[in-house]
C-alpha positions in Angstrom: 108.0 101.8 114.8 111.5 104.1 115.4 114.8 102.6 113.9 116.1 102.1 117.5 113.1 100.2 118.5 113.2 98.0 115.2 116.9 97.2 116.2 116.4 95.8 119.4 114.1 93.6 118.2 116.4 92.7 115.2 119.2 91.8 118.3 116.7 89.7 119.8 116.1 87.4 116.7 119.9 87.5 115.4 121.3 86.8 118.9 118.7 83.3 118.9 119.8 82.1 115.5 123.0 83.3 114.7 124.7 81.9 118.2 126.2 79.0 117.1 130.2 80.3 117.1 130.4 82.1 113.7 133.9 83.2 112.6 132.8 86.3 111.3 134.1 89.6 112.5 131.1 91.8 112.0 127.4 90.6 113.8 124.7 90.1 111.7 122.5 92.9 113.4 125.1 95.2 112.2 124.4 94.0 108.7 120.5 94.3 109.6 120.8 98.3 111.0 122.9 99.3 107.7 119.8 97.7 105.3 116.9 99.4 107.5 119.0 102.8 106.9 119.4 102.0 103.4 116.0 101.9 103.1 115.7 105.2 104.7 118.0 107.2 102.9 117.2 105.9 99.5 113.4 106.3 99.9 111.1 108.2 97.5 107.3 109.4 96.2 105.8 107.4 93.5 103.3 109.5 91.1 100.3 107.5 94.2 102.2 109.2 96.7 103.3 106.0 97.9 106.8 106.0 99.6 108.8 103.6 97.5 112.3 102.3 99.2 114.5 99.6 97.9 114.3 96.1 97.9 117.6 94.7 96.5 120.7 94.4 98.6 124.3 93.4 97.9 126.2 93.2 101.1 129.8 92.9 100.1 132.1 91.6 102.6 136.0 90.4 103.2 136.9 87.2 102.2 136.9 86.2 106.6 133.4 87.5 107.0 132.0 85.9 104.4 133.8 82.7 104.7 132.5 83.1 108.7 128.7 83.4 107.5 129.1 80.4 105.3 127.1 78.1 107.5 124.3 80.3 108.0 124.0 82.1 104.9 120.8 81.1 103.6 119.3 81.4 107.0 121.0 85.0 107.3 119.7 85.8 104.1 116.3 85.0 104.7 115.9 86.9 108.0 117.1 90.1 106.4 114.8 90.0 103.7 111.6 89.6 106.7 113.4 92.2 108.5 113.5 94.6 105.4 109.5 93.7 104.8 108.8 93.8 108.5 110.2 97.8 108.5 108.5 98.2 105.7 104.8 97.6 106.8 105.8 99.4 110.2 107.0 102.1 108.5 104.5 102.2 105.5 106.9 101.4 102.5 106.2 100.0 99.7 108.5 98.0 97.4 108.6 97.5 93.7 109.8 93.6 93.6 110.0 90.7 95.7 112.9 91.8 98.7 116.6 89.9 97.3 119.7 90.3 99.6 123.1 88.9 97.9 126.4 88.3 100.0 129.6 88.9 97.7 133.4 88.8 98.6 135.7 91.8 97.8 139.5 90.6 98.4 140.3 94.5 99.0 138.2 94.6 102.2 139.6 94.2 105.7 137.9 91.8 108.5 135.1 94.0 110.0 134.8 95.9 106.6 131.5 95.5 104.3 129.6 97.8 102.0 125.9 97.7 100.8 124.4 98.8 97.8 120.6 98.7 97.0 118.3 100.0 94.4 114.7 99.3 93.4 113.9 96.8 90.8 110.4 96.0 89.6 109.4 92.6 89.9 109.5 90.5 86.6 111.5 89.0 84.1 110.5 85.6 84.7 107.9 82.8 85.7 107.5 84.9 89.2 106.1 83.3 92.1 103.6 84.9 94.8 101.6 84.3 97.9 98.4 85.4 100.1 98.8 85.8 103.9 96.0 84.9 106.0 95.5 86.9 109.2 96.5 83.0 110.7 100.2 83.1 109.0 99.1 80.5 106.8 100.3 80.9 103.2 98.3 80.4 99.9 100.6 79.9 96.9 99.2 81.8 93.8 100.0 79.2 91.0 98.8 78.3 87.6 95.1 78.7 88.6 93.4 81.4 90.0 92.9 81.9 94.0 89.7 82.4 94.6 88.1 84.1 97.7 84.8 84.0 98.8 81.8 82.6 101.2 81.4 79.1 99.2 83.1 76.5 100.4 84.8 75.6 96.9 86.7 78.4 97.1 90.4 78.6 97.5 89.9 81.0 100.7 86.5 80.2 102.0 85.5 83.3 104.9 82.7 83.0 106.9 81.1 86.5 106.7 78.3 88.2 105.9 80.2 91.0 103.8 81.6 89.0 101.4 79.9 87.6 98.5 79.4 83.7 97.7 82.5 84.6 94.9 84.0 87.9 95.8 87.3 88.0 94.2 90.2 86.2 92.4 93.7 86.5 92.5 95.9 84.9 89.2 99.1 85.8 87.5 99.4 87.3 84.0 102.8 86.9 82.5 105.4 87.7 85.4 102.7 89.9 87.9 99.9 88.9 89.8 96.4 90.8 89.6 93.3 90.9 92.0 89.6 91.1 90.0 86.8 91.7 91.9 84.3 88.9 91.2 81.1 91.3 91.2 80.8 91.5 94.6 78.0 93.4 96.9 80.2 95.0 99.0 83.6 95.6 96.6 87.4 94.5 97.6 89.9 96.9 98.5 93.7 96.7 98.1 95.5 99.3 100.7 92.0 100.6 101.7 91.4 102.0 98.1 88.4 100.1 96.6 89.4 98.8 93.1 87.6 98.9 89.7 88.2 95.7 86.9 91.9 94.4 87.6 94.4 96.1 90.1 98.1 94.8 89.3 99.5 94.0 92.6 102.8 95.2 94.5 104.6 93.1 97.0 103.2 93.6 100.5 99.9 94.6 98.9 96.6 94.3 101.3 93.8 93.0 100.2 90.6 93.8 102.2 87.4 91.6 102.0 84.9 92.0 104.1 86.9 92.1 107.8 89.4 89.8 106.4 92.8 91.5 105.3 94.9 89.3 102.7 98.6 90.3 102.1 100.8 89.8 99.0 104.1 88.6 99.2 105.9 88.7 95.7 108.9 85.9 95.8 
């Protein structure tokens, strides 16, 4: 998906929840184009060939603007961050961590005025939190215990499918990340369409295929 084509549809979401009168000079979709070009400009090769682009923001703002998103700053927040992992799976990123975006005031800048920064940080540092996408949109939590996936009905994600075997895989944390172990299965689990062997430390946005069934990681 082009830049302009992302855009539009960034207008289209902004303009039905941002609506409500804000005092702010600048329009959140402005805020939205500069972090999909961030993640453009700033994007590189891992040693997988992967393209790696960043996935922590600091919008910094005058004191108007920011005082103007104050009502809809978590909201605002949280739809840049989709946006920045929506672009991302269009335009075959990959990110390091869980996507943050911070809002910060500089006194210095004029109405109408904001900066971004961004860099990649590798998710860690702490208790962490992640979560399996179903093909539906429902969310699985990954918590203490392991996810498991599989044809039985006792597990975790039950699939109805031939390929996959009565316990195919689990997904469980190990200190601050989040790893996928195939369970022995007939058929083998893939993450990004790469077949894995023993434990495959996941990335945010990871896919995880089994069987016709494609999983996908969200770090948070």
């Amino acid at each position: 998906m082009g830049l302009q084509s992302f855009e539009q549809g960034l207008e289209r979401m902004v303009t039905g929840v941002f609506s409500r009168g804000s005092r702010a000079t600048i329009r959140p979709v402005e805020l939205g184009r500069r972090l999909l070009r961030e993640m453009d400009d700033h994007r590189s090769v891992d040693v997988r060939g992967r393209r790696i682009v960043p996935n922590v923001f600091l919008f910094t703002l005058s004191p108007r603007d920011h005082a103007g998103f104050a009502d809809i700053d978590e909201a605002l927040v949280a739809e840049l961050a989709e946006t920045a992992r929506e672009y991302a799976r269009a335009e075959g990123y990959h990110f390091m961590g869980p996507v943050a975006v911070e809002m910060v005031v500089d006194n210095a800048l004029k109405a109408g005025r904001f900066t971004v920064t961004s860099r990649m940080k590798e998710g860690g540092g702490g208790s962490g939190a992640g979560a399996l996408v179903l093909p539906s949109g429902e969310r699985v939590e990954i918590g203490q215990r392991a996810v498991s996936v599989g044809r039985l009905p006792e597990c975790t994600i039950p699939l109805n499918d031939a390929n996959v075997s009565r316990r195919h895989c689990e997904i469980h944390a190990v200190g601050s990340a989040f790893v996928v172990v195939d369970s022995g299965s007939t058929n083998g689990t893939k993450v990004n369409g790469l077949r894995i062997q023993g434990e495959h430390v996941l990335s945010d946005e990871d896919i995880i295929s089994v069987g016709s069934t494609h999983l996908r990681f969200e770090a948070s």
